[in-house]
C-alpha positions as CSV (number, residue, x, y, z in Angstrom):
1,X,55.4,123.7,121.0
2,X,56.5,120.5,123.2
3,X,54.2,118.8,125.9
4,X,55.4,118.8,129.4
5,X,56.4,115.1,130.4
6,X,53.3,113.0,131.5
7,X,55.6,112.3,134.7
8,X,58.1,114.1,136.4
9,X,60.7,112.1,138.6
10,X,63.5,113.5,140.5
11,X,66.6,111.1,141.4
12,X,69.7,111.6,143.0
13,X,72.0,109.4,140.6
14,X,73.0,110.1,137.3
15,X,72.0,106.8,135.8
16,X,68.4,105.6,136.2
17,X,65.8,102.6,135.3
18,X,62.5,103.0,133.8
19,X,60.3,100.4,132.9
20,X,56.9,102.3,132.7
21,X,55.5,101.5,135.8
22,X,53.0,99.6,134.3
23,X,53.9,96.3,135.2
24,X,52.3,93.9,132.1
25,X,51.1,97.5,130.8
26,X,54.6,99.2,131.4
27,X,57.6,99.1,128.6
28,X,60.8,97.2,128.0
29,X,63.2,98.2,131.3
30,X,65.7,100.8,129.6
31,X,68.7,102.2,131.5
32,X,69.3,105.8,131.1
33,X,72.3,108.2,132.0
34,X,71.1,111.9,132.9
35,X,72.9,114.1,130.6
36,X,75.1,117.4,131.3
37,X,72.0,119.6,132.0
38,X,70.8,116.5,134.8
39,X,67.8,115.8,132.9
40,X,66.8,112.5,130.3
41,X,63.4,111.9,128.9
42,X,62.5,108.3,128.5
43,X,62.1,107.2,125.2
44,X,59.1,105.1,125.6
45,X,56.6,106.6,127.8
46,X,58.3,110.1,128.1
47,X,58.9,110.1,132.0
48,X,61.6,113.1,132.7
49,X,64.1,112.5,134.9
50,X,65.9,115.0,136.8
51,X,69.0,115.5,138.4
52,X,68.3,116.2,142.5
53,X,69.7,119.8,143.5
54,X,70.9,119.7,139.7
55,X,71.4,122.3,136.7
56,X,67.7,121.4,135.2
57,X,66.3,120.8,139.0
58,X,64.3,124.2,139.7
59,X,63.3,125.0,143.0
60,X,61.0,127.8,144.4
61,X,63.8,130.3,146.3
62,X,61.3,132.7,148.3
């Protein structure tokens, strides 16, 4: 059974930067592209990105 991602980060541009956020504490800065489903997990510290209004993005519909 997987973990859910430590972070969750919603961006509205298929390629993204991550560099941990931890400034000396963080990670190498990696560039990622969002794949066909609008989602990428960082490799490093496991941050998900996700595609704004995308076909991973789920919003509550009331």
């Amino acid at each position: 059974m997987s973990q859910p991602a430590p972070e969750t980060i919603k961006v509205t541009e298929n390629k993204v930067a991550c560099d941990g956020d931890g400034g000396a504490l963080g990670h190498p800065r990696v560039y990622l592209t969002l794949g066909k489903d609008g989602k990428i997990d960082c490799p490093y510290c496991d941050r998900l990105f996700i595609l704004k209004d995308g076909p991973s993005d789920k919003q509550d519909t009331d």
